[in-house]
C-alpha positions in Angstrom: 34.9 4.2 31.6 33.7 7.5 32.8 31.4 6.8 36.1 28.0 8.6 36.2 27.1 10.2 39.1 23.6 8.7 40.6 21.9 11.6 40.4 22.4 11.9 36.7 21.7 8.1 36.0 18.5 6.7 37.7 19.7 3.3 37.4 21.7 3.9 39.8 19.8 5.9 42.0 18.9 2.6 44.0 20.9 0.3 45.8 21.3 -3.5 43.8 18.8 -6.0 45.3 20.6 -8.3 48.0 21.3 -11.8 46.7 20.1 -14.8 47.6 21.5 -16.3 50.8 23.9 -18.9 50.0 23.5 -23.1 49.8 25.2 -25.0 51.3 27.1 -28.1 49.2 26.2 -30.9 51.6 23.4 -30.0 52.7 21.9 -30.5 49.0 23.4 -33.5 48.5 22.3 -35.1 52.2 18.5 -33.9 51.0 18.9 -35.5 47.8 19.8 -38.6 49.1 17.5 -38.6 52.1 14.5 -37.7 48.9 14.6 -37.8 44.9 14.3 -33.7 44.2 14.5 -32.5 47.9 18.0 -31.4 46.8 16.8 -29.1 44.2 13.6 -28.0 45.8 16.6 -26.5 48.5 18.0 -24.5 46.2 14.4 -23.0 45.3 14.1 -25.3 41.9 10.6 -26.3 42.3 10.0 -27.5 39.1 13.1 -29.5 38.7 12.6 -31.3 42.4 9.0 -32.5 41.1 10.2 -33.6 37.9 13.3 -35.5 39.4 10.5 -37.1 42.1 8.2 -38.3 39.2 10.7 -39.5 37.3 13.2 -41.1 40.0 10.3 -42.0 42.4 8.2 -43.6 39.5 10.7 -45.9 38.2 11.4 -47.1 41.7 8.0 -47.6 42.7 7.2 -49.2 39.5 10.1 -51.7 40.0 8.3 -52.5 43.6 5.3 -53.4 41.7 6.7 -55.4 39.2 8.5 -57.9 41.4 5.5 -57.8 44.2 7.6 -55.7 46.8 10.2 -58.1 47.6 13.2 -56.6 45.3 14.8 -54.5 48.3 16.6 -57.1 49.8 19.8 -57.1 51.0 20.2 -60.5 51.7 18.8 -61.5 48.1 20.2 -59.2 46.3 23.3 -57.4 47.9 24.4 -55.8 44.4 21.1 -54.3 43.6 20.8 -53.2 47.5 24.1 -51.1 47.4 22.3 -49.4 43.9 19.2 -49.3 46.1 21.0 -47.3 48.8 21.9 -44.5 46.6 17.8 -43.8 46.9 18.1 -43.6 50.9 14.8 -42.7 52.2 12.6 -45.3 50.3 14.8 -48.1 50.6 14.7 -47.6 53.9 11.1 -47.1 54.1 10.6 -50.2 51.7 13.1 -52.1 53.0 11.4 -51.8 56.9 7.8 -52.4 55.7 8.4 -55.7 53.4 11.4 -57.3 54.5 9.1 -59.5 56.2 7.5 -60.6 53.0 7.7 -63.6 50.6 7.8 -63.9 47.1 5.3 -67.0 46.0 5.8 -67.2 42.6 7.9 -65.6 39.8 6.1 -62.8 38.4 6.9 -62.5 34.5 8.0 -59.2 34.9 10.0 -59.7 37.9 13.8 -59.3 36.2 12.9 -55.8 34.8 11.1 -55.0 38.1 14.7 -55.4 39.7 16.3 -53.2 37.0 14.0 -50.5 37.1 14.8 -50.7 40.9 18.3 -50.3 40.8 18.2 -48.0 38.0 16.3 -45.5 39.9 18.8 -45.7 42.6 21.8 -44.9 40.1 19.6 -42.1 38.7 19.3 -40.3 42.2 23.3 -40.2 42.2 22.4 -37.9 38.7 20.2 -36.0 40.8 21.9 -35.4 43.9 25.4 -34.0 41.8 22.6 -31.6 39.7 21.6 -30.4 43.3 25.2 -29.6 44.4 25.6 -28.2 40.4 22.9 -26.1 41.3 24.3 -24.8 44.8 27.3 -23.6 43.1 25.3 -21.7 40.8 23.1 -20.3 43.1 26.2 -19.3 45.3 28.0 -17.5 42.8 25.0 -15.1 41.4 24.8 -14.5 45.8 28.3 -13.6 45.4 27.9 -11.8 42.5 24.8 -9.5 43.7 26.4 -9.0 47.0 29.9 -7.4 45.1 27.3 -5.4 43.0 25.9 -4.1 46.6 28.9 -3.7 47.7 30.6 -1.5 44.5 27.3 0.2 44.8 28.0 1.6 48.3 31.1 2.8 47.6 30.2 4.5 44.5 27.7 6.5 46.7 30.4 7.3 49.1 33.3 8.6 46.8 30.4 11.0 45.2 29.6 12.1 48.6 33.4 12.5 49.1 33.7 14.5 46.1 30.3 16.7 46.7 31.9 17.3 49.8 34.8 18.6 49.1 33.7 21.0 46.4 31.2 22.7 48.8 34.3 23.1 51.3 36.7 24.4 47.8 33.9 27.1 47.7 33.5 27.7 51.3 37.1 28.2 51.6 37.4 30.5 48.3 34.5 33.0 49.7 36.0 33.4 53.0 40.1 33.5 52.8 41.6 32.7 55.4 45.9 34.2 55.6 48.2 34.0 58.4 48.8 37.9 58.2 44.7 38.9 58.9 44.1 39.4 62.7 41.4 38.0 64.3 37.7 39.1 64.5 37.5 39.5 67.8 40.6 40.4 68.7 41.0 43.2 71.8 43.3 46.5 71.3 45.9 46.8 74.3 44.0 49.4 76.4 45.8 52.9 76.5 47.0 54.3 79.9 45.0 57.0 81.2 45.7 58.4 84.1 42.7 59.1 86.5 42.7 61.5 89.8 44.0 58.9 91.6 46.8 58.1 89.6 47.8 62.1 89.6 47.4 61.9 93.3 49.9 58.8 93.4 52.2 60.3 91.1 52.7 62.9 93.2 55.4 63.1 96.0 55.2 63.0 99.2 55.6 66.0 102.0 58.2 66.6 103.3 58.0 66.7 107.5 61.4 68.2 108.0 60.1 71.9 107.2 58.3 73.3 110.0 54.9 75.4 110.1 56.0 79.0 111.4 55.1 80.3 114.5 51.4 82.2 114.8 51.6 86.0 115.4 51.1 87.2 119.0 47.5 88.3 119.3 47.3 91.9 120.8 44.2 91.6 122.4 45.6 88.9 124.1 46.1 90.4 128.0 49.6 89.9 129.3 50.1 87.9 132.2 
């Protein structure tokens, strides 16, 4: 597939939006234990974390009510408490604010109090693997934005490459450029030119041996 330069194709004209910064696994998983939908509403699914609260959070709280608050018990009900641990911030909440309390009579809707109780907790094991399903997700459209950024980039940089070296192709085809052709600024030898003083040094030198002759006798001069 032929690539089109950026200039040529304004969708590509801008850089790829960065992805989202990646989730991490357990971190989702320990908020949607600690919470029903805290989990989600970390990966930035708002509207999933409020339905999995409502839904989670109402049938737990509606089990409370149906058995008078006395269903989290461990020591009552140690199979239903390990179900109720799944659900790990309000059973501990509910569990430190009624263990203290008694049950006075059987309420008639105390048996499906207790189910809706432990069912909630199994339900928030749904939840929390949805928030760790949803991590991965989230996580691989970061990875896939950030290889789009990343193709992007160099893209920009092999038609920089290529711009590049045509402008220098042309460059070099206006100016040649040969071993033979002598530099610009190159300076000619200077020529030897002798001066005055050059002449003068050329010549040689007098000889000393040959002797100035002797001066006429001057006839005015008086005898002695």
């Amino acid at each position: 597939m032929d690539v089109v330069p950026a200039a040529q194709n304004p969708a590509l004209a801008v850089p790829p939006l960065a992805g989202p910064a990646p989730r991490s696994v357990f971190v989702a998983a320990a908020l949607g234990w600690l919470f029903p939908g805290l989990g989600q509403l970390y990966v930035g699914r708002p509207g999933k974390a409020l339905t999995m609260l409502l839904a989670i959070g109402g049938l737990f709280y509606a089990g409370l009510a149906l058995t008078g608050f006395t269903c989290v018990n461990p020591n009552a009900y140690k199979l239903e408490f390990a179900a109720h641990a799944f659900l790990g911030g309000p059973t501990a909440a509910t569990y430190y604010l009624t263990q203290d309390m008694q049950l006075t009579e059987l309420m008639p809707w105390f048996e499906v109090g207790r189910l809706y109780a432990a069912v909630a907790g199994l339900l928030n094991i749904v939840a929390v693997c949805d928030a760790m399903g949803e991590v991965l997700d989230h996580n691989k459209v970061s990875r896939a934005r950030e290889a789009l950024r990343r193709e992007w980039f160099a893209r920009q940089q092999r038609e920089f490459d290529e711009r590049a070296a045509a402008i220098r192709a042309q460059l070099d085809a206006q100016i040649p450029q040969t071993d033979a052709e002598e530099p610009l600024l190159a300076d000619p030898q200077p020529a030897h030119d002798d001066g005055p003083f050059d002449s003068a040094l050329d010549d040689p030198a007098p000889d000393d041996s040959e002797a100035e002759p002797p001066a006429p006798d001057d006839p005015w001069r008086p005898s002695s």
